[in-house]
C-alpha positions as MATLAB code, in Angstrom:
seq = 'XXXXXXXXXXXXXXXXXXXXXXXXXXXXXXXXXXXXXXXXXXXXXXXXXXXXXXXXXXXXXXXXXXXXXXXXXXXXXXXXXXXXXXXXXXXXXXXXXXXXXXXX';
ca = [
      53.903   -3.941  -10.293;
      55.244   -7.151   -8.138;
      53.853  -10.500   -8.859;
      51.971  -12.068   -6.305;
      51.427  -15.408   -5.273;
      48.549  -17.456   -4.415;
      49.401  -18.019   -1.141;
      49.676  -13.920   -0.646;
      46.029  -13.890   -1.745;
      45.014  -16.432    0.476;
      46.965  -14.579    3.319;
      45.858  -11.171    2.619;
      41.557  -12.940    2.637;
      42.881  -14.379    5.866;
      44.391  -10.939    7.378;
      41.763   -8.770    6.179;
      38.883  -10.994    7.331;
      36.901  -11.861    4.045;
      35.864  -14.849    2.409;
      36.605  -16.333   -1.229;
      32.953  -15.437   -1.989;
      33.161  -11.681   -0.768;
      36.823  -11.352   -2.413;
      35.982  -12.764   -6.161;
      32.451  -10.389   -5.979;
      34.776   -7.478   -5.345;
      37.334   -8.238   -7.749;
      34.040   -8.934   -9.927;
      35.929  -12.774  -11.003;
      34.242  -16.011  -11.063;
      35.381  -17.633   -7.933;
      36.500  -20.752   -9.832;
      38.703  -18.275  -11.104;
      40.188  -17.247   -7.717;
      40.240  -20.878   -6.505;
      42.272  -21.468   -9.519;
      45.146  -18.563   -8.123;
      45.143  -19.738   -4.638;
      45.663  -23.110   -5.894;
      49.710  -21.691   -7.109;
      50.125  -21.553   -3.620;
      54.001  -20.089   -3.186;
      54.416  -19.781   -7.313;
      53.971  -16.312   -8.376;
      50.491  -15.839  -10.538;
      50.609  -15.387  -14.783;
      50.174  -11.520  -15.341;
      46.533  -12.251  -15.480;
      43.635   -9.666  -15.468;
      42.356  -11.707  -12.474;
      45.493  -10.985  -10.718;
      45.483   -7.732  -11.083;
      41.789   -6.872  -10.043;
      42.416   -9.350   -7.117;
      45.167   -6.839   -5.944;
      42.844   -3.984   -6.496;
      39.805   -5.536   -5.062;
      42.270   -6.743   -1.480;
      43.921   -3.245   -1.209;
      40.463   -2.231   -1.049;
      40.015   -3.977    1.654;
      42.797   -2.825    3.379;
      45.590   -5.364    2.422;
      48.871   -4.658    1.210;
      51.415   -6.298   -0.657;
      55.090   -6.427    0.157;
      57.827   -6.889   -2.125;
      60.456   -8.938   -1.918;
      63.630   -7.344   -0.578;
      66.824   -6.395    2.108;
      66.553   -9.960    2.391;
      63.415  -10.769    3.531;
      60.733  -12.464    1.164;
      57.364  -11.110    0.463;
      54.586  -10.599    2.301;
      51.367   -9.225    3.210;
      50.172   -6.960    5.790;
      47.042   -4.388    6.542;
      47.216   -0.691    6.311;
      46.337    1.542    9.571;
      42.507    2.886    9.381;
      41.793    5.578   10.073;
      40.311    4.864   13.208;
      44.093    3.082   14.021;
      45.593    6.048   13.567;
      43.601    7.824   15.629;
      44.357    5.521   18.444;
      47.877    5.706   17.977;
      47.974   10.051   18.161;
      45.743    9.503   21.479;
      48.392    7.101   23.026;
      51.638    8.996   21.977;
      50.220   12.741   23.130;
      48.609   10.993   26.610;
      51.167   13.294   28.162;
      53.757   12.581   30.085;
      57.234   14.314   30.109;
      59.050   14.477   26.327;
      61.568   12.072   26.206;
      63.113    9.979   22.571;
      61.360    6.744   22.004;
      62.625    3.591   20.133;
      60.212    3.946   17.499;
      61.283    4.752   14.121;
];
């Protein structure tokens, strides 16, 4: 599994929309505990139990981590919902002729 940082956690609360409070109840981790990872900021967290049900606890939430790599650092970013997908299938079959888009 790819280490995370502190400052992934913090960005991942921030993208997802939850507090500190809400996050550490989740991960079920005292939240001087998660104040203590946020606080490596950009250094990558001890494999730590705490780390790992932070993960767990933020995918929940719809957050996912992204590993380092083809030259970019890593990152965070949310998954679709369902409801996201949903709205994306309504926009591409609105109708219309067929024609090749420049999406992937």
């Amino acid at each position: 599994m790819t280490k995370i940082s502190g400052r992934q956690i913090a960005a991942a609360r921030a993208l997802a929309d939850i507090s500190q409070q809400d996050l550490a109840g989740r991960a079920r981790i005292p939240l001087a505990d998660l104040l203590r990872l946020e606080s490596y900021g950009a250094a990558l967290l001890p494999d730590d139990a705490h780390a790992e049900a932070i993960r767990n606890a933020l995918d929940s939430f719809g957050a996912v981590f992204v590993p380092e790599g083809h030259g970019l650092g890593a990152g965070v970013r949310l998954k679709f919902s369902r409801q996201d997908v949903k709205q994306i299938s309504r926009l591409e079959n609105e109708g219309g002729p067929a024609a090749d888009d420049d999406v992937p």
